[in-house]
C-alpha positions as CSV (number, residue, x, y, z in Angstrom):
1,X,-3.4,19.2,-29.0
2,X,-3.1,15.2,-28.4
3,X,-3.7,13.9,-25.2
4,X,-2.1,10.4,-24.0
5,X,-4.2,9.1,-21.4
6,X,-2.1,5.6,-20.1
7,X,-3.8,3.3,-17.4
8,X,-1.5,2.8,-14.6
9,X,-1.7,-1.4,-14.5
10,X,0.7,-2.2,-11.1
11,X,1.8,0.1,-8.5
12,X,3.8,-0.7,-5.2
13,X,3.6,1.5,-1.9
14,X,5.3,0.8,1.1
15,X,4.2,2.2,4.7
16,X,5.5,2.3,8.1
17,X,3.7,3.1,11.5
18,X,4.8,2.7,15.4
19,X,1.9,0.0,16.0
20,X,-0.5,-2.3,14.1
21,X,-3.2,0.1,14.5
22,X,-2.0,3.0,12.1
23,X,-0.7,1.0,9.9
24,X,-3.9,-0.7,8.8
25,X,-5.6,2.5,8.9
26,X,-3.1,4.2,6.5
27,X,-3.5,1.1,4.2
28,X,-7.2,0.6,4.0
29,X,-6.8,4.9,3.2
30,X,-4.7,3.9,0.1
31,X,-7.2,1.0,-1.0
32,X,-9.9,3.3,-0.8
33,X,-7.9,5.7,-2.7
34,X,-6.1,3.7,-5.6
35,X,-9.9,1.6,-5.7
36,X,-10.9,4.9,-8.1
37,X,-8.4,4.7,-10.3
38,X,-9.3,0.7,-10.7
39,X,-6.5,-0.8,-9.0
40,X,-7.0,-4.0,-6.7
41,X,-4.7,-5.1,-3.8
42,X,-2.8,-7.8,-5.5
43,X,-0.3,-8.8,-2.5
44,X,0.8,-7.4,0.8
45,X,3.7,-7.9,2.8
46,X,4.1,-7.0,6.0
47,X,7.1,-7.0,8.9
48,X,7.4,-6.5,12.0
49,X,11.1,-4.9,14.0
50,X,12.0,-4.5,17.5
51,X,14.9,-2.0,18.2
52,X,17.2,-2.5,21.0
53,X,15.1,-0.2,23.4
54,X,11.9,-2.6,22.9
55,X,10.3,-0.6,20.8
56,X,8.3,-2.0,17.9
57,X,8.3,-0.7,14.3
58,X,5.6,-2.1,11.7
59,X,6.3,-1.4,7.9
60,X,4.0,-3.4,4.7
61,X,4.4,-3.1,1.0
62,X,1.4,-3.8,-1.3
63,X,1.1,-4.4,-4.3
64,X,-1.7,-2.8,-6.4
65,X,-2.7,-4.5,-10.0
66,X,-4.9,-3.5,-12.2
67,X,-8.8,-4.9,-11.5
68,X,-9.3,-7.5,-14.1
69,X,-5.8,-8.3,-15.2
């Protein structure tokens, strides 16, 4: 029995919350989370959109590399 074991080196997630608040929270979650498997924030990018009703919608995509590369 062989067993491949392959570092993941670069990973994107993208997240989406109703305010500013949540979002960070659900992304410093992820850090934490990808941090065991060795993978560093290596850019984020964030927007924000208002609909017609005046409500605000937040959304980011980061992108996580591999620590050392």
């Amino acid at each position: 029995m062989n067993f491949d074991f392959k570092l993941i080196e670069d990973k994107v997630e993208f997240f989406e919350a109703l305010d500013i608040k949540d979002l960070e929270k659900k992304i410093n979650e992820k850090v934490d989370q990808n941090r065991a498997i060795m993978l560093g924030v290596h850019s984020v990018s964030h927007q924000m959109h208002v609909d017609g009703d005046g409500r605000r919608f937040y959304s980011a995509v980061v992108h996580f590399r591999m620590v050392g590369k």
